[in-house]
N, C-alpha and C positions, 0 to 999 in steps of 0.2 A: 420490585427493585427497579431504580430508575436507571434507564440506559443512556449513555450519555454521546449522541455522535459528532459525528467531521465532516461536513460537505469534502469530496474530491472534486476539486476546484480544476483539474485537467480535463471533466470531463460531464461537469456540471458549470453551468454561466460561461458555454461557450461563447456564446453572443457576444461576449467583453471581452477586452483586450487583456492579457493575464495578471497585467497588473492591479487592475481592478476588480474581481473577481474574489480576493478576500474581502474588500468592502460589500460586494455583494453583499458575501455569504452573511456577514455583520446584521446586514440590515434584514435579512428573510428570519435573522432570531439567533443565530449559531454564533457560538464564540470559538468553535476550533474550525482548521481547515486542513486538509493535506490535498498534498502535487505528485504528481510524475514528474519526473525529472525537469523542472523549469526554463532548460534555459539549450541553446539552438548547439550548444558545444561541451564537451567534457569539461573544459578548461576554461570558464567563462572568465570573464575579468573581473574585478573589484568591483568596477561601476556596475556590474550588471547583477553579482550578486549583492553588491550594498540596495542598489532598486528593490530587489526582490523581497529582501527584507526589511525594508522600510516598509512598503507595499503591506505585507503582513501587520507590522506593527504600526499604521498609522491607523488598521482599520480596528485596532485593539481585538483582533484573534489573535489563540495559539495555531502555528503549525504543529501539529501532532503527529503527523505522518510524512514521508520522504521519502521518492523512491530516489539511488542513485541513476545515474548513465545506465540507460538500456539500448544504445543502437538508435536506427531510425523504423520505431514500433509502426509507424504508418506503412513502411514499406518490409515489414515484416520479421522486423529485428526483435528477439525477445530477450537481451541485455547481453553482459558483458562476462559473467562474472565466469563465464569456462570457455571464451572466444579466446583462441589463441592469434598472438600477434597484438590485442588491445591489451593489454595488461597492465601498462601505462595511463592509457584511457580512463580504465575500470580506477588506477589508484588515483587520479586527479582528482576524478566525480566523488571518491569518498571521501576526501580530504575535504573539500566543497561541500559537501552534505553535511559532516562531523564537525565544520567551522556552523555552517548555520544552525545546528542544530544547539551550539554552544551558547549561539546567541540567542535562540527564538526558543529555546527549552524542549526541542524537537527531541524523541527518546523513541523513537522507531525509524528502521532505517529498511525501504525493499531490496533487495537485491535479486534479479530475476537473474534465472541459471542462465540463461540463452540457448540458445538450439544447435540441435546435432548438426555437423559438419562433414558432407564427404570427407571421407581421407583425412582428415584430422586426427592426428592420436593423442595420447593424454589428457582430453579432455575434462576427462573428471579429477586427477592428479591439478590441473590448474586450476581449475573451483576449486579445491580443498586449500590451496594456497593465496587464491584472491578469497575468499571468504575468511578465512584465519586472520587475514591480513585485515581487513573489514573489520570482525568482529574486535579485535585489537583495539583499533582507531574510535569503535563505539565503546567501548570499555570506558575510555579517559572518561567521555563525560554520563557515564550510567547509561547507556542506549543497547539496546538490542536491536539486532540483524535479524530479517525476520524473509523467511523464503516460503515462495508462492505457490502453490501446484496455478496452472490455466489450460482452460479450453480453449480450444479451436486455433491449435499450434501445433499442426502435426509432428514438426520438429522437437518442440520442447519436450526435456525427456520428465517435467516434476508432473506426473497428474492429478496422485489422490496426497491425500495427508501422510499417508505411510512414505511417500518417495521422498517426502519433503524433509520428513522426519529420519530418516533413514541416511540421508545428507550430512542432518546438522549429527548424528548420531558422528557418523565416519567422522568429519572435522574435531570433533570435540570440545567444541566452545560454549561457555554455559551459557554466553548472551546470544546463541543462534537460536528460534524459532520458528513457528511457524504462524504464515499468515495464511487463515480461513476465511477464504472468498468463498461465502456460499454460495454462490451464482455457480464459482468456477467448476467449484467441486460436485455440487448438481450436476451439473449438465455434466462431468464427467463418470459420473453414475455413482457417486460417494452417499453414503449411509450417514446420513444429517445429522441421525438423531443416535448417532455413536460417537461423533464430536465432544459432546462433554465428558468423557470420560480422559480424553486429552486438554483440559481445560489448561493443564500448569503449562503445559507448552504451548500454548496458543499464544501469540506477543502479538497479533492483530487481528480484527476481524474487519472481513469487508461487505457489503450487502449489497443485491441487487435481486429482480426477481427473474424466475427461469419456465418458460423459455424468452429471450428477447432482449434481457440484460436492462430491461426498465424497471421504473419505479414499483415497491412495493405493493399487490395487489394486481397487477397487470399479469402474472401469471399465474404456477400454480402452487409456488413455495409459502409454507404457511414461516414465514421470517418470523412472527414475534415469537411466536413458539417457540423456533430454534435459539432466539436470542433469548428468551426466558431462561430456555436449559442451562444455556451455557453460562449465563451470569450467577443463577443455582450453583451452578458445579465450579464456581469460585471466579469466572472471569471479571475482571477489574477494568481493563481495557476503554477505548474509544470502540464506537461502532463505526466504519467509514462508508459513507453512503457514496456509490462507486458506481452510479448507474444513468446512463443516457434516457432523458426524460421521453414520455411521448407528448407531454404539453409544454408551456413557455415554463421557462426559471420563473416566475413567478407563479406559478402553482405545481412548482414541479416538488413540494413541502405539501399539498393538502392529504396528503394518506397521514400524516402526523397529525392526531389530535392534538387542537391548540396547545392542551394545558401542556402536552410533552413537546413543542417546540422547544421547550425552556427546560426539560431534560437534560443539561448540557455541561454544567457548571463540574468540576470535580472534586 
C-alpha cells in the first residue's frame, strides 16, 4: 500500500527563507507540506498570513498539517494549550490555523499541551477548556485536533500514546486525536509495534529515525515496517517526514526509492 508523505517544511529546507520552502518541497517531488507554527506572533496580521498562503499555493502543495502557537520552542516553550495567563494567545493561533486551514484544505491541527509550571494550578482544567474550544473551531471546517506525546521535555507532562489518549478521552471531542511521532515515542521507550492496534485514533503520523532524530536509515528504527503496520491496520493519513537531515535538502529524499517519491498524491 502506497504511503503517501509531507515534507515538515519547519524543519526541513532550512537553508530558505520560510517562504520558499513549499517551492522547495514542490520541486524535490512532494505535493503536500506541513509547518510549525509559521509566523514570529499569535496574532499575525493579514499580510503575513495572506503571504503565507500564497507561498503554499503558488508552489501548488497542499498544506496537510499545522501546528497552532506553541511559545518560543527554541527557548523551551512546548505550547499553549494548558499555559495559564495565554489563553488569548492560544485562541488567536486557532482562529489563524482554522482560517488557513479553510483556505489551503488543511484538516490536522497540533496542539502541544505545553509544560508543567511551578505553582501553577488548574492546569489541566484549562487544557480541557482550550482544547474543547480547539476542537470546536476545527469541527466547522472537518479538521481534527491531534495531541502529541514528545521527548526530551522533561516538563511536558504527554509521553507515550496512552497520556495523549487518555487526554482526548477526558475532553471528549470526537475530532481530538493522536499524533504518532515515532521518533518521539521511541525514544520515549513506547512499543512501536502495539501502535496499530490504535490505528482509528491516530489523526497523524510523524517519522524520523531514533537515535538523532534524522533521516530514515540513519538509526535503528526499522520505520517502513512500522508504517506498513499501521497503514494495514487501516491508517489513511499523511506520513510527516519531521526529521533534521544529516546531508543537504537535496539529498536529504535519497532513503525514498525513486518510484515512491511520487507516493504522494491522495
Amino acid at each position: 500500500m502506497a504511503i503517501h508523505y509531507a515534507v515538515n517544511c519547519s524543519i526541513l529546507f532550512t537553508e530558505l527563507p520560510l517562504l520558499q520552502r513549499p517551492a522547495a518541497a514542490a520541486a524535490a517531488g512532494f505535493d503536500a507540506v506541513e509547518f510549525w507554527w509559521p509566523f514570529p506572533t499569535t496574532a499575525p496580521t493579514d499580510a503575513e498570513v495572506d503571504a503565507f498562503a500564497s507561498a503554499v499555493e503558488d508552489a501548488g502543495v497542499r498544506l496537510t498539517g499545522l501546528n497552532v502557537a506553541a511559545g518560543d520552542m527554541p527557548g523551551g516553550d512546548r505550547g499553549l494549550v494548558s499555559w495559564p495567563g495565554r489563553e488569548a494567545a492560544f485562541r488567536d493561533s486557532v482562529a489563524v490555523a482554522v482560517g488557513l486551514g479553510e483556505r489551503l484544505g488543511t484538516r490536522v491541527f497540533n496542539a502541544l499541551y505545553g509544560n508543567r509550571i511551578a505553582g501553577a494550578a488548574g492546569q489541566d482544567d484549562l487544557a480541557d477548556a482550550n482544547l474543547a474550544h480547539a476542537a470546536s473551531a476545527a469541527a466547522r471546517i472537518g479538521a481534527t485536533v491531534v495531541l502529541e506525546p514528545l521527548s526530551g521535555a522533561e516538563r511536558y507532562p504527554l509521553r507515550t500514546a496512552a497520556d495523549a489518549l487518555a487526554v482526548a478521552d477526558r475532553v471528549g471531542e470526537p475530532n481530538l486525536a493522536l499524533l504518532a511521532d515515532l521518533y518521539h515515542l521511541a525514544v520515549n521507550g513506547e512499543d512501536l509495534d502495539a501502535l496499530p492496534a490504535l490505528a482509528a485514533r491516530i489523526g497523524h503520523v510523524q517519522i524520523a529515525d531514533a537515535p538523532g532524530r534524522h533521516e530514515p536509515g540513519t538509526g535503528s528504527l526499522d520505520l517502513r515496517r512500522h508504517l506498513d503496520a499501521l497503514t494495514d491496520a487501516g491508517y489513511t493519513g499523511r506520513v510527516g517526514l519531521e526529521y533534521a537531515p544529516t546531508t543537504t535538502s537535496a539529498a536529504a529524499f535519497d532513503w525514498l526509492a525513486p518510484a515512491r517519491t511520487r507516493e504522494l498524491s491522495s
